[in-house]
N, CA, C and O atoms as CSV, one atom per row, in Angstrom:
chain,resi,resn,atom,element,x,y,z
A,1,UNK,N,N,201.815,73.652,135.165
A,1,UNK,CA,C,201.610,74.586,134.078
A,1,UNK,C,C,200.182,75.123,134.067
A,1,UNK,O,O,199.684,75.602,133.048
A,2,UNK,N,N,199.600,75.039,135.120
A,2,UNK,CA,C,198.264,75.747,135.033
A,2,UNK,C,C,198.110,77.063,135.466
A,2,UNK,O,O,196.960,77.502,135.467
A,3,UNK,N,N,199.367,78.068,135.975
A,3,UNK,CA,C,199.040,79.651,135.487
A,3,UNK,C,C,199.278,79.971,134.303
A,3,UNK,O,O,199.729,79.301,133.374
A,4,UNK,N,N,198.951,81.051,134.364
A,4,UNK,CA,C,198.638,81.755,132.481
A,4,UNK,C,C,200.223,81.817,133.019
A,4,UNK,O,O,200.709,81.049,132.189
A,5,UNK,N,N,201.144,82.151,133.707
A,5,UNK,CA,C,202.513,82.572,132.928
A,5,UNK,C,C,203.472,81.464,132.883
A,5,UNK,O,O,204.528,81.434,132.251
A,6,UNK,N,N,202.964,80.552,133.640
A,6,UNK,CA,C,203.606,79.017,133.162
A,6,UNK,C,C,203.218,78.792,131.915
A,6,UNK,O,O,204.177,78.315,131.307
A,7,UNK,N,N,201.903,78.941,130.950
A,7,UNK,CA,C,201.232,78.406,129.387
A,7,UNK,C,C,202.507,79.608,128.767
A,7,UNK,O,O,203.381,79.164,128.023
A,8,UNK,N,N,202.508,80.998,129.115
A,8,UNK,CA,C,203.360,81.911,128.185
A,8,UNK,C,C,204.555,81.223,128.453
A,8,UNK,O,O,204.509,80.544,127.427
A,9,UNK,N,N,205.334,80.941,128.866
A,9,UNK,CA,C,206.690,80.609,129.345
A,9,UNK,C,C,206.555,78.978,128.230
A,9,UNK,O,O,207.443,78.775,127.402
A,10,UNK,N,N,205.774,78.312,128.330
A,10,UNK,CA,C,205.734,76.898,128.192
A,10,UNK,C,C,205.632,76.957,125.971
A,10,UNK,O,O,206.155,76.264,125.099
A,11,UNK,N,N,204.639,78.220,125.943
A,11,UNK,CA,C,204.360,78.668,124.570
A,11,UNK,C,C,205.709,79.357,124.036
A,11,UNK,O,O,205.612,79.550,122.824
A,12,UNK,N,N,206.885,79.769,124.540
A,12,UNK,CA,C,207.955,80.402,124.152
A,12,UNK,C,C,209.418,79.640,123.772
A,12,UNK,O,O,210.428,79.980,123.156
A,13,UNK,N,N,208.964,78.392,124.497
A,13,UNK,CA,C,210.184,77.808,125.138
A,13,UNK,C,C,210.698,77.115,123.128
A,13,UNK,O,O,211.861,76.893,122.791
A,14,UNK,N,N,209.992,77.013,122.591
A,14,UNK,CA,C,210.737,76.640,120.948
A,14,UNK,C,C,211.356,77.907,120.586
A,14,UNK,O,O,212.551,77.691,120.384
A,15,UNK,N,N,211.078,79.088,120.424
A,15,UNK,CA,C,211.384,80.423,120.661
A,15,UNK,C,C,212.673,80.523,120.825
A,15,UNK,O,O,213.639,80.811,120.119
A,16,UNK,N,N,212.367,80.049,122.535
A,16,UNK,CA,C,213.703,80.924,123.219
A,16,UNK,C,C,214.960,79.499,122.770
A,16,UNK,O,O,216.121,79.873,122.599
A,17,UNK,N,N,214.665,78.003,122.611
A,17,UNK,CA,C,215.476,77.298,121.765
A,17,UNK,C,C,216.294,78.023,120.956
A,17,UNK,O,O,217.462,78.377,121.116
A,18,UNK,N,N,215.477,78.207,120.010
A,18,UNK,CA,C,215.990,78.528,118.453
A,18,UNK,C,C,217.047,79.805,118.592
A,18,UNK,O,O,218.015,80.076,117.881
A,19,UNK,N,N,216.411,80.638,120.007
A,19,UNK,CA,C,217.236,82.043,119.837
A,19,UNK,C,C,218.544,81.501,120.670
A,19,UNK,O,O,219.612,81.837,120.160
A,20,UNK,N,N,218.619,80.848,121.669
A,20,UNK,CA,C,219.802,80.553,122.273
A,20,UNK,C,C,220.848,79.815,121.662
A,20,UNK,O,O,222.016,80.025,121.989
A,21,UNK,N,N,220.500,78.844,120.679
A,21,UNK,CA,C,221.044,78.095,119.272
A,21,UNK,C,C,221.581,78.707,118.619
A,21,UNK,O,O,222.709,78.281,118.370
A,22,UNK,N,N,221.124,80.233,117.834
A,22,UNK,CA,C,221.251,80.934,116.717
A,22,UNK,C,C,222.633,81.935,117.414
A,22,UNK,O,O,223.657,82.256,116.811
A,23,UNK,N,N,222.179,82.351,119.161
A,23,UNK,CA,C,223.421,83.361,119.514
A,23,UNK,C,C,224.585,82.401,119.813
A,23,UNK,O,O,225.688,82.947,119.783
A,24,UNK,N,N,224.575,81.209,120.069
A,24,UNK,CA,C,225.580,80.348,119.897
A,24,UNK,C,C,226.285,80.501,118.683
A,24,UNK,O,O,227.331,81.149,118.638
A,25,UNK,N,N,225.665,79.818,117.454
A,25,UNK,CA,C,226.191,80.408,116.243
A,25,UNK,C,C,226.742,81.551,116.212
A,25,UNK,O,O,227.969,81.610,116.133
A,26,UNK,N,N,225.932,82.765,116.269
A,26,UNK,CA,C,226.925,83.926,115.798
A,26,UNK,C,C,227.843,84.137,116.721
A,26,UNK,O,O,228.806,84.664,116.162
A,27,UNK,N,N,228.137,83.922,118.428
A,27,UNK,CA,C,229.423,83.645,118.865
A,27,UNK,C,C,230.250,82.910,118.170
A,27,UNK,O,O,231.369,83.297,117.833
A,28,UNK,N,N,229.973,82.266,118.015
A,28,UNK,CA,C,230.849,80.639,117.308
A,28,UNK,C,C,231.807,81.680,116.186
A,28,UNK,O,O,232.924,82.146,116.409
A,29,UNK,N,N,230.699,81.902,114.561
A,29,UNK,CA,C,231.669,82.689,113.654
A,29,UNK,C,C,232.069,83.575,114.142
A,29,UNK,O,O,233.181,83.368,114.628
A,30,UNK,N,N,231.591,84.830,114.313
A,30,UNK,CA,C,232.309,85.868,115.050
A,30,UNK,C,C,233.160,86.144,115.823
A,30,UNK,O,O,233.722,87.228,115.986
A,31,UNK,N,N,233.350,84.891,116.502
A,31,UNK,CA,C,234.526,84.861,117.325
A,31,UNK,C,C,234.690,86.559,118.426
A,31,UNK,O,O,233.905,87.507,118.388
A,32,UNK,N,N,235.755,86.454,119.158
A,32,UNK,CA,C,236.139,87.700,120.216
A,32,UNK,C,C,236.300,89.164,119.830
A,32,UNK,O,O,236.306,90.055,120.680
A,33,UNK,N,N,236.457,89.435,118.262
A,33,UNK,CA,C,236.734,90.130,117.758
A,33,UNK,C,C,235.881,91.036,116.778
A,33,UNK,O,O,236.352,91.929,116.073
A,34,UNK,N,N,234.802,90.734,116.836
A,34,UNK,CA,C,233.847,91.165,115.829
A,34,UNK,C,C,232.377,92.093,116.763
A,34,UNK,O,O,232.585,92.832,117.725
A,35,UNK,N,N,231.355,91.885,116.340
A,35,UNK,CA,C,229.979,92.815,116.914
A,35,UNK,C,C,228.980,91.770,117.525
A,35,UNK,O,O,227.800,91.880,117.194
A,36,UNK,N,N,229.272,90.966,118.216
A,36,UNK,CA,C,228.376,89.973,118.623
A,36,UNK,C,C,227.189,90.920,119.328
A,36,UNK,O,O,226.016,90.842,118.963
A,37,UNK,N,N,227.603,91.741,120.288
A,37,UNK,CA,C,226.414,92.259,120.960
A,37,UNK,C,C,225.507,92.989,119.903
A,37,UNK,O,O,224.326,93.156,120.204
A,38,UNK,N,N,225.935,93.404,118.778
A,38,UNK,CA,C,225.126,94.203,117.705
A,38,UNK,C,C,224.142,93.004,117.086
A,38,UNK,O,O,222.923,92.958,117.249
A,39,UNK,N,N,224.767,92.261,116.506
A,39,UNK,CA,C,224.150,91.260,115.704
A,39,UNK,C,C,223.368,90.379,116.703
A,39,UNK,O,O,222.626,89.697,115.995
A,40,UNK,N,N,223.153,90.032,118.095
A,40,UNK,CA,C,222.222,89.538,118.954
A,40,UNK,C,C,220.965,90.527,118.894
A,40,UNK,O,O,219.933,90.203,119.481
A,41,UNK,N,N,221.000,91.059,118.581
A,41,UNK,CA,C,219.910,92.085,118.636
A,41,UNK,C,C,218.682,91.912,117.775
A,41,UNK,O,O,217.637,91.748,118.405
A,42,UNK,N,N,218.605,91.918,116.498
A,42,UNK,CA,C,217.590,91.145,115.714
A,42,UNK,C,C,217.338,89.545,116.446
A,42,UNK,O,O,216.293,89.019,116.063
A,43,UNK,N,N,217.933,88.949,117.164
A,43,UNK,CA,C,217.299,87.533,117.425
A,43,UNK,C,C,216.573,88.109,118.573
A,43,UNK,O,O,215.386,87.787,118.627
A,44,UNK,N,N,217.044,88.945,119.573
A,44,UNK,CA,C,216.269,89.362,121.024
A,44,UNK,C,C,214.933,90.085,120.663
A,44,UNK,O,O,213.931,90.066,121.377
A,45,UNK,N,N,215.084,90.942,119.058
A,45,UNK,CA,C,213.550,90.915,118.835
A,45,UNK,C,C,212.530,90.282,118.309
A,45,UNK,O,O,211.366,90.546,118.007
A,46,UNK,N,N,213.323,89.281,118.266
A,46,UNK,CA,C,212.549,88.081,118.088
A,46,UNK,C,C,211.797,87.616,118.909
A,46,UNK,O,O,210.629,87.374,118.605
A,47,UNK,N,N,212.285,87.379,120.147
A,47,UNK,CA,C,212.041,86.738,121.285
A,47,UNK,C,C,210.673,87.884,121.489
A,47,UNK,O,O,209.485,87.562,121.482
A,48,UNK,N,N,211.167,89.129,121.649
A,48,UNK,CA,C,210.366,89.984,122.314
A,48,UNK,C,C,209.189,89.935,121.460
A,48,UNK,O,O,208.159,89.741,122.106
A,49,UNK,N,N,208.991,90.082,119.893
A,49,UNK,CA,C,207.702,90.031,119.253
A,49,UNK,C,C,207.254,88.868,119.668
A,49,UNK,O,O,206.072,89.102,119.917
A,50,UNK,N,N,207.493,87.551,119.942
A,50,UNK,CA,C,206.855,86.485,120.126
A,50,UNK,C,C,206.317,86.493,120.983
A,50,UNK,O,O,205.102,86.297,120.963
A,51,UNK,N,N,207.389,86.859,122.754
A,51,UNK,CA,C,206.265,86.844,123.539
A,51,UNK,C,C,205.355,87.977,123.794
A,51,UNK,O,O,204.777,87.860,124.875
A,52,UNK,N,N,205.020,89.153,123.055
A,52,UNK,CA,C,204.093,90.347,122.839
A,52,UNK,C,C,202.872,89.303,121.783
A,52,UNK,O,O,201.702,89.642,121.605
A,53,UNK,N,N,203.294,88.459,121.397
A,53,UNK,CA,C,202.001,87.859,120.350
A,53,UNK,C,C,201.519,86.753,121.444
A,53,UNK,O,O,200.350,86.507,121.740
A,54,UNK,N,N,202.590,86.197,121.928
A,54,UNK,CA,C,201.685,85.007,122.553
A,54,UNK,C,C,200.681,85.581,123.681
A,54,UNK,O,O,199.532,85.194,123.899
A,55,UNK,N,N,201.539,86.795,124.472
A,55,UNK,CA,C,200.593,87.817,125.071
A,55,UNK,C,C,199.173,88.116,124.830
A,55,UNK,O,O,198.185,87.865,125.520
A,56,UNK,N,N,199.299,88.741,123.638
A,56,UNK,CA,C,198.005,89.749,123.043
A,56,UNK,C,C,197.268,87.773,123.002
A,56,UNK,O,O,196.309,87.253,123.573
A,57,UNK,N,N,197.845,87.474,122.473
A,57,UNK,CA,C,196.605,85.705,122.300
A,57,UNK,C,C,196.196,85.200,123.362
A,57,UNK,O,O,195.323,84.344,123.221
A,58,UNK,N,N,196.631,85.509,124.731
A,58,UNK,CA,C,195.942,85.143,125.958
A,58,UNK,C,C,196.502,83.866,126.613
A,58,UNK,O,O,195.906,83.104,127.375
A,59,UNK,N,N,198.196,83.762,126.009
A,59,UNK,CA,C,198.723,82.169,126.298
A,59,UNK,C,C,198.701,81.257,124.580
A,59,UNK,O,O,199.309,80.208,124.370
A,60,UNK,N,N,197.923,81.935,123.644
A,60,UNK,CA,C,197.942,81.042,123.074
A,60,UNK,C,C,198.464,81.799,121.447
A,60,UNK,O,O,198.190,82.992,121.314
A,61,UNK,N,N,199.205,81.068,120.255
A,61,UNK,CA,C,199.441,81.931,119.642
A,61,UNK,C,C,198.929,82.466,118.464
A,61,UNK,O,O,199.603,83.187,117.729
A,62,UNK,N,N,197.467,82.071,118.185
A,62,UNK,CA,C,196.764,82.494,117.472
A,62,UNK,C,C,195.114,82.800,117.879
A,62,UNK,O,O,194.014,82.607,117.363
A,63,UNK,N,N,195.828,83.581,119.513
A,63,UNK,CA,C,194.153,84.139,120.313
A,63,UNK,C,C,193.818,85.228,119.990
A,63,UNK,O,O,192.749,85.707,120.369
A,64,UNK,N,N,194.702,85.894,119.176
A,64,UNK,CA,C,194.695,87.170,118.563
A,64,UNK,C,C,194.139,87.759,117.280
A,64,UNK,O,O,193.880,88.961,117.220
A,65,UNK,N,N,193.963,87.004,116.328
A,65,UNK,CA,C,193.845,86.664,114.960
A,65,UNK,C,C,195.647,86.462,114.175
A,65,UNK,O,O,196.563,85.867,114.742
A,66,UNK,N,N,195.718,86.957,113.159
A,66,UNK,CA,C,196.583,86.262,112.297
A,66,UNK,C,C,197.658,87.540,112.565
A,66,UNK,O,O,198.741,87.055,112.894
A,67,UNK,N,N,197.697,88.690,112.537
A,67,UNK,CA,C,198.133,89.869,112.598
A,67,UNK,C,C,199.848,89.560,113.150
A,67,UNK,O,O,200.870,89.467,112.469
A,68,UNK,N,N,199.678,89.467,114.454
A,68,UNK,CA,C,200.426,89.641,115.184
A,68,UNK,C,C,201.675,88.261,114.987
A,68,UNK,O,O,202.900,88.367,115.036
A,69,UNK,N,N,200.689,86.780,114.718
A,69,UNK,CA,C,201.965,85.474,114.440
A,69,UNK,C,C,202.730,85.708,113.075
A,69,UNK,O,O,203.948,85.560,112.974
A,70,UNK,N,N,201.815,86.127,111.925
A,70,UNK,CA,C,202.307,86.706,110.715
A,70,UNK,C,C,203.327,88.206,110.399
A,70,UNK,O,O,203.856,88.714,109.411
A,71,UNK,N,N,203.232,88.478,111.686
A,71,UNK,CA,C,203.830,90.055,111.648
A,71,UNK,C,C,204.985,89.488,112.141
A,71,UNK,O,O,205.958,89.952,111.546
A,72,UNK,N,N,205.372,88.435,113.231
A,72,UNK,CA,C,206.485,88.200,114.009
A,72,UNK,C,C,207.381,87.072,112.988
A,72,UNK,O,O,208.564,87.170,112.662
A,73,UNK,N,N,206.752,86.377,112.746
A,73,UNK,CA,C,207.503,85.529,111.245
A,73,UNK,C,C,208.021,85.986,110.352
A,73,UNK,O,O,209.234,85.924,110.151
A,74,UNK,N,N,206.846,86.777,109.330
A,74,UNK,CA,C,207.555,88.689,109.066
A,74,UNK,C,C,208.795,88.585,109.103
A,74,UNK,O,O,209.594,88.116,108.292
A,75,UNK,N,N,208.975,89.252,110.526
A,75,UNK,CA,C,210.054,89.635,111.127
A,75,UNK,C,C,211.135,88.597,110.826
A,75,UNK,O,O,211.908,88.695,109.872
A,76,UNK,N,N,211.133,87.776,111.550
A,76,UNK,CA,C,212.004,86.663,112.115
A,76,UNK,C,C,212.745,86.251,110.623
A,76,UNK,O,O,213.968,86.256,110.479
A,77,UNK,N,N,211.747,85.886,109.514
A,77,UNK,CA,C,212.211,85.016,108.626
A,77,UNK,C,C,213.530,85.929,107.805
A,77,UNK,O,O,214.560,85.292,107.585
A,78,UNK,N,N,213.475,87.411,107.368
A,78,UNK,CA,C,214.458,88.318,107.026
A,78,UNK,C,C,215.436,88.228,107.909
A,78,UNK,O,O,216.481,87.610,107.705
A,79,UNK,N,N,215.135,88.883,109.015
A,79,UNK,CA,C,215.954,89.645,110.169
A,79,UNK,C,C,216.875,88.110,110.409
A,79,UNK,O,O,218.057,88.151,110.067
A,80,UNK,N,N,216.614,87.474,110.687
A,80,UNK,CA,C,217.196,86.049,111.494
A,80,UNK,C,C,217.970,85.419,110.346
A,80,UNK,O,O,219.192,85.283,110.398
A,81,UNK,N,N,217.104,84.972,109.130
A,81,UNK,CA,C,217.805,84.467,108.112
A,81,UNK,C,C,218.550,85.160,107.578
A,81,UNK,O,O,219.618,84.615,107.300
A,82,UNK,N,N,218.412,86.513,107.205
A,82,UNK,CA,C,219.589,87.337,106.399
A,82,UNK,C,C,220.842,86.944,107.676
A,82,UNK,O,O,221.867,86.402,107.260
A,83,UNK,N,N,220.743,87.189,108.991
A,83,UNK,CA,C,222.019,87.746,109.326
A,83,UNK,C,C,222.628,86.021,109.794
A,83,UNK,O,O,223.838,86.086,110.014
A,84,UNK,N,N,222.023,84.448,109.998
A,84,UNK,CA,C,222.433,83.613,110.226
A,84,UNK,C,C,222.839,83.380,108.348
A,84,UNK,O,O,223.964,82.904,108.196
A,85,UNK,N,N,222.098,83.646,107.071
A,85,UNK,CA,C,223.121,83.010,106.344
A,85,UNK,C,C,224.226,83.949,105.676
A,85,UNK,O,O,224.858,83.650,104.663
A,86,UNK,N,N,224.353,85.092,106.381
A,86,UNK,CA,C,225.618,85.851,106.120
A,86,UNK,C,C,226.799,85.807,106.705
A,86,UNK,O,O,227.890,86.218,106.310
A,87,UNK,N,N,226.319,84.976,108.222
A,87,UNK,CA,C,227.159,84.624,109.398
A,87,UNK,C,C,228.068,82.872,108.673
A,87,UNK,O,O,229.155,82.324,108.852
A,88,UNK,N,N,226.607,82.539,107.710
A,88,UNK,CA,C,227.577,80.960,107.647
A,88,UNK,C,C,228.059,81.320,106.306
A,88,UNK,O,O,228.859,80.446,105.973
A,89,UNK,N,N,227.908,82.439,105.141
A,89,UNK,CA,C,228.642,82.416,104.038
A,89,UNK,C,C,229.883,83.008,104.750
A,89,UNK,O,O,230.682,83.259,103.848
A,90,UNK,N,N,230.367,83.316,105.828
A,90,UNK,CA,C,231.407,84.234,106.329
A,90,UNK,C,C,232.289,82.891,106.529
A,90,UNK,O,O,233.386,82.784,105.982
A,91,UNK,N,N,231.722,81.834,107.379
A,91,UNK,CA,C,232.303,80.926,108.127
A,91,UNK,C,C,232.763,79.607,106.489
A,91,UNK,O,O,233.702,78.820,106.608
A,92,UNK,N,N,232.186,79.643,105.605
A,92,UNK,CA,C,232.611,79.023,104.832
A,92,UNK,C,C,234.020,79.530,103.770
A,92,UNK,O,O,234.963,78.886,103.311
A,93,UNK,N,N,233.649,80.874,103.671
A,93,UNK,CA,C,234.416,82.102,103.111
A,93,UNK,C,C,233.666,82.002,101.562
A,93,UNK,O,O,234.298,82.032,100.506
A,94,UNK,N,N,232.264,81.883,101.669
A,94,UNK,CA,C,231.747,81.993,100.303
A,94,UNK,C,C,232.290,83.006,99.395
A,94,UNK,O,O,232.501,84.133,99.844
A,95,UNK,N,N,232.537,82.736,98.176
A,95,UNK,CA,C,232.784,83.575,97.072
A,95,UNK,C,C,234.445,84.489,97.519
A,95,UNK,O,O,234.974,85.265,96.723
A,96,UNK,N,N,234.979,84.203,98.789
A,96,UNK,CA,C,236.152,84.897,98.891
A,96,UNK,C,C,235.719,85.576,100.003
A,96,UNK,O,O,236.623,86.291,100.435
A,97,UNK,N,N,234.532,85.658,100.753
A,97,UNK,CA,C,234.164,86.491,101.638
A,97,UNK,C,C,235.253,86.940,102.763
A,97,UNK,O,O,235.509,88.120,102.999
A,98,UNK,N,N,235.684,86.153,103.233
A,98,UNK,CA,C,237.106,85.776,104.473
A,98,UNK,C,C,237.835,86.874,103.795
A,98,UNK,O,O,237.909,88.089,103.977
A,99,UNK,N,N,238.553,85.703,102.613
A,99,UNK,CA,C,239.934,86.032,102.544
A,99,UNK,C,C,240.423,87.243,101.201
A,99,UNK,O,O,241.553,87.486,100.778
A,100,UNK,N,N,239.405,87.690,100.886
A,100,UNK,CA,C,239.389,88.361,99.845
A,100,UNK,C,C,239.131,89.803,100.145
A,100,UNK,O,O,239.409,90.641,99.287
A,101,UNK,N,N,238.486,90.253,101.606
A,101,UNK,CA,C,238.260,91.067,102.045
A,101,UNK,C,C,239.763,91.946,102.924
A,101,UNK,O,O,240.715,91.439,103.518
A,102,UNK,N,N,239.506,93.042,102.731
A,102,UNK,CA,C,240.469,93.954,103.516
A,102,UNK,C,C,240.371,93.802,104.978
A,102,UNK,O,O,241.285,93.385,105.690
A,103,UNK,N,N,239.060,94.213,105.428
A,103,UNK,CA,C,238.106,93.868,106.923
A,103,UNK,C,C,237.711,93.197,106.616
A,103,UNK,O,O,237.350,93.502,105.479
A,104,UNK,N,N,237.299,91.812,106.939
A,104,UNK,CA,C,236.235,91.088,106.489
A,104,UNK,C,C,235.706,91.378,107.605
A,104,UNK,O,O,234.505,91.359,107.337
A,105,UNK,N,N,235.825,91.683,108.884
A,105,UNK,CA,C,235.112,91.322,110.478
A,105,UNK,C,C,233.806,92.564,110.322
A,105,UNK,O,O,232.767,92.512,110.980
A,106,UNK,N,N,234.124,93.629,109.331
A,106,UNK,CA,C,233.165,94.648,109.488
A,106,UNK,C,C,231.819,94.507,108.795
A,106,UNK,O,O,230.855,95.237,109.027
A,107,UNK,N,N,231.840,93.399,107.834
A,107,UNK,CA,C,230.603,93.275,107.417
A,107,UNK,C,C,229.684,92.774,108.706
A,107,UNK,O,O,228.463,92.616,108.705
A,108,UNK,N,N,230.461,92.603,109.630
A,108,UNK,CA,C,229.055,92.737,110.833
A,108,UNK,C,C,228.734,93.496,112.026
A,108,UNK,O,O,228.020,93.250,112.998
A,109,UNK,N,N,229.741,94.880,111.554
A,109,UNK,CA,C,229.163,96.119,111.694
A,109,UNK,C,C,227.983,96.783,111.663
A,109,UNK,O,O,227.433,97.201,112.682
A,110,UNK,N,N,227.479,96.932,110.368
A,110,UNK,CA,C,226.057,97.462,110.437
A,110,UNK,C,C,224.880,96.439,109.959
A,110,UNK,O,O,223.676,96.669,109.842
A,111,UNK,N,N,225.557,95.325,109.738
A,111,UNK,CA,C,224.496,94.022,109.450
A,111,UNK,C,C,223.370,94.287,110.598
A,111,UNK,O,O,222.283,93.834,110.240
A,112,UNK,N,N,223.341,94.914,111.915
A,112,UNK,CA,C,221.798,94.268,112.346
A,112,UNK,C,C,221.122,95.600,111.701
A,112,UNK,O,O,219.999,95.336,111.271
A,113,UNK,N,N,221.447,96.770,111.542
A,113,UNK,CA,C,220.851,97.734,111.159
A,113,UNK,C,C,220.211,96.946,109.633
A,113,UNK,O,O,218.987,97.055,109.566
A,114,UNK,N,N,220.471,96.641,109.149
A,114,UNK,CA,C,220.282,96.064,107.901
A,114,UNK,C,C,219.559,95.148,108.098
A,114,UNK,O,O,218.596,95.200,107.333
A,115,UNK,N,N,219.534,94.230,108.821
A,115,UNK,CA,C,218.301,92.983,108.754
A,115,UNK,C,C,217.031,93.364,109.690
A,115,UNK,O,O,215.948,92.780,109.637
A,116,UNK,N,N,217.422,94.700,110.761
A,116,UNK,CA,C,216.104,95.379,111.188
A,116,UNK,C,C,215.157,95.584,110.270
A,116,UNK,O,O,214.024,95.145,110.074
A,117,UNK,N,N,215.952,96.433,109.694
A,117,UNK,CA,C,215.218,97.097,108.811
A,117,UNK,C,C,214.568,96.004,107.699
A,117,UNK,O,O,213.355,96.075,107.893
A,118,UNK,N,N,214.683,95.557,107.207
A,118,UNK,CA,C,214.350,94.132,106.567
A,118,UNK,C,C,212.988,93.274,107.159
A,118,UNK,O,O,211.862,92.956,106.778
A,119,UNK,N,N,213.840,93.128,108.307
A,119,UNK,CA,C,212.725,92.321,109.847
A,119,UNK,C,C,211.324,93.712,110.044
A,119,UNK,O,O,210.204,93.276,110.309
A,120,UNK,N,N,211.423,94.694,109.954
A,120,UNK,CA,C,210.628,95.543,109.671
A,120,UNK,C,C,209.475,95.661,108.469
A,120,UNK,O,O,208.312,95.940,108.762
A,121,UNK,N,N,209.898,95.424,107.078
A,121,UNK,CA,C,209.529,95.287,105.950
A,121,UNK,C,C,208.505,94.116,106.085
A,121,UNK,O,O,207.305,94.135,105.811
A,122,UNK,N,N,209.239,93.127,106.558
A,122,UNK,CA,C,208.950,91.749,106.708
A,122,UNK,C,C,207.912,91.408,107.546
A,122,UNK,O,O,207.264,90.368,107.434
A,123,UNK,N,N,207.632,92.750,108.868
A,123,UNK,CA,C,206.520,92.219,109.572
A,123,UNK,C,C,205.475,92.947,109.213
A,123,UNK,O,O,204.358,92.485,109.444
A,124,UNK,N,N,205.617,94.357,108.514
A,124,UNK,CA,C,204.532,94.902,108.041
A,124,UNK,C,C,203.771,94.360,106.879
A,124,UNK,O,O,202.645,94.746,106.563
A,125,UNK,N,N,204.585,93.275,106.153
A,125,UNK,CA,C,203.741,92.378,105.209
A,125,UNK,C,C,203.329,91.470,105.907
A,125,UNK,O,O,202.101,91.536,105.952
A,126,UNK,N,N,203.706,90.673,106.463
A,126,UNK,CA,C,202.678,89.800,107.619
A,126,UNK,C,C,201.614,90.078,108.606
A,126,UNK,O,O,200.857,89.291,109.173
A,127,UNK,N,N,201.760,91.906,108.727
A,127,UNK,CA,C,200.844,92.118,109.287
A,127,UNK,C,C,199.684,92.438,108.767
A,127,UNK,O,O,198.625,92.405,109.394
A,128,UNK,N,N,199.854,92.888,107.162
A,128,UNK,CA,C,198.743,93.285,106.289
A,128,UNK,C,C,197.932,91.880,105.797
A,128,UNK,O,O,196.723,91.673,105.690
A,129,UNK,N,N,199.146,90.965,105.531
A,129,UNK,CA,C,198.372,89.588,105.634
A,129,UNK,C,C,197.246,89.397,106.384
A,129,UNK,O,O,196.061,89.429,106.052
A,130,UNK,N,N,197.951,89.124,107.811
A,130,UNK,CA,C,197.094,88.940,108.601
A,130,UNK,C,C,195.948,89.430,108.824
A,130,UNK,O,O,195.055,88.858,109.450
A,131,UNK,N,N,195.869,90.794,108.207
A,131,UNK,CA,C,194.152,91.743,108.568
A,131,UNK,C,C,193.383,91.232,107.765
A,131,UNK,O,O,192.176,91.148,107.990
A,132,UNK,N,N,194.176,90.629,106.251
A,132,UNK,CA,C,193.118,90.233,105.064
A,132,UNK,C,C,192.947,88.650,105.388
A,132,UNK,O,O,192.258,88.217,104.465
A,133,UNK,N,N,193.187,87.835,106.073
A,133,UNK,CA,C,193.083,86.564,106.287
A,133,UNK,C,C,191.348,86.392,106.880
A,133,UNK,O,O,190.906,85.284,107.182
């Protein structure tokens, strides 16, 4: 691990965990029939802001100042959490979600558009954080 892209690779690897875990999950509920490739999409920008931060930090993830780890958390904590606990109120059938629905499969239709945009909100407050830190 002593090139810089072995430390980036080595700095990602909880990252890329959590994201390979999470697209498990939304295969899992979603099953064959639903938007899996849509809804992977907020976790892959996940991946991608992280390793653009661990980048700009030089291998490390706060070589940058605060901007960029606070902007990607930001992100992550909306974008990731909205669409994993909409994925498990689906899988429980919270409040009737399942079976009460006409489509139920379409509420994850435009869900990543929706937690982008969110994951967006979310990193521009972490990023303003970060300038005032």
């Amino acid at each position: 691990m002593h090139s810089r892209t072995g430390l980036y690779f080595f700095r990602l690897l909880p990252v890329l965990f959590l994201a390979i875990a999470t697209i498990a999950y939304l295969a899992h509920v979603e099953g064959n029939n639903a938007y899996l490739a849509r809804n992977v999409l907020p976790v892959l920008l996940v991946v991608v802001l992280s390793a653009v931060t661990v980048y700009k930090g030089g291998g490390h993830w706060l070589g940058s100042g605060w901007c960029w780890p606070l902007g990607t958390l930001g992100f992550a904590i909306p974008a990731v959490g909205l669409s994993v606990y909409l994925h498990y109120g689906y899988s429980v059938n919270l409040d009737g979600m399942f079976d009460q629905a006409a489509y139920p499969l379409q509420l994850f239709r435009f869900l990543p558009a929706y937690t982008i945009v969110a994951g967006a909100v979310g990193f521009a407050i972490g990023w303003i954080v970060g300038r005032n830190i």
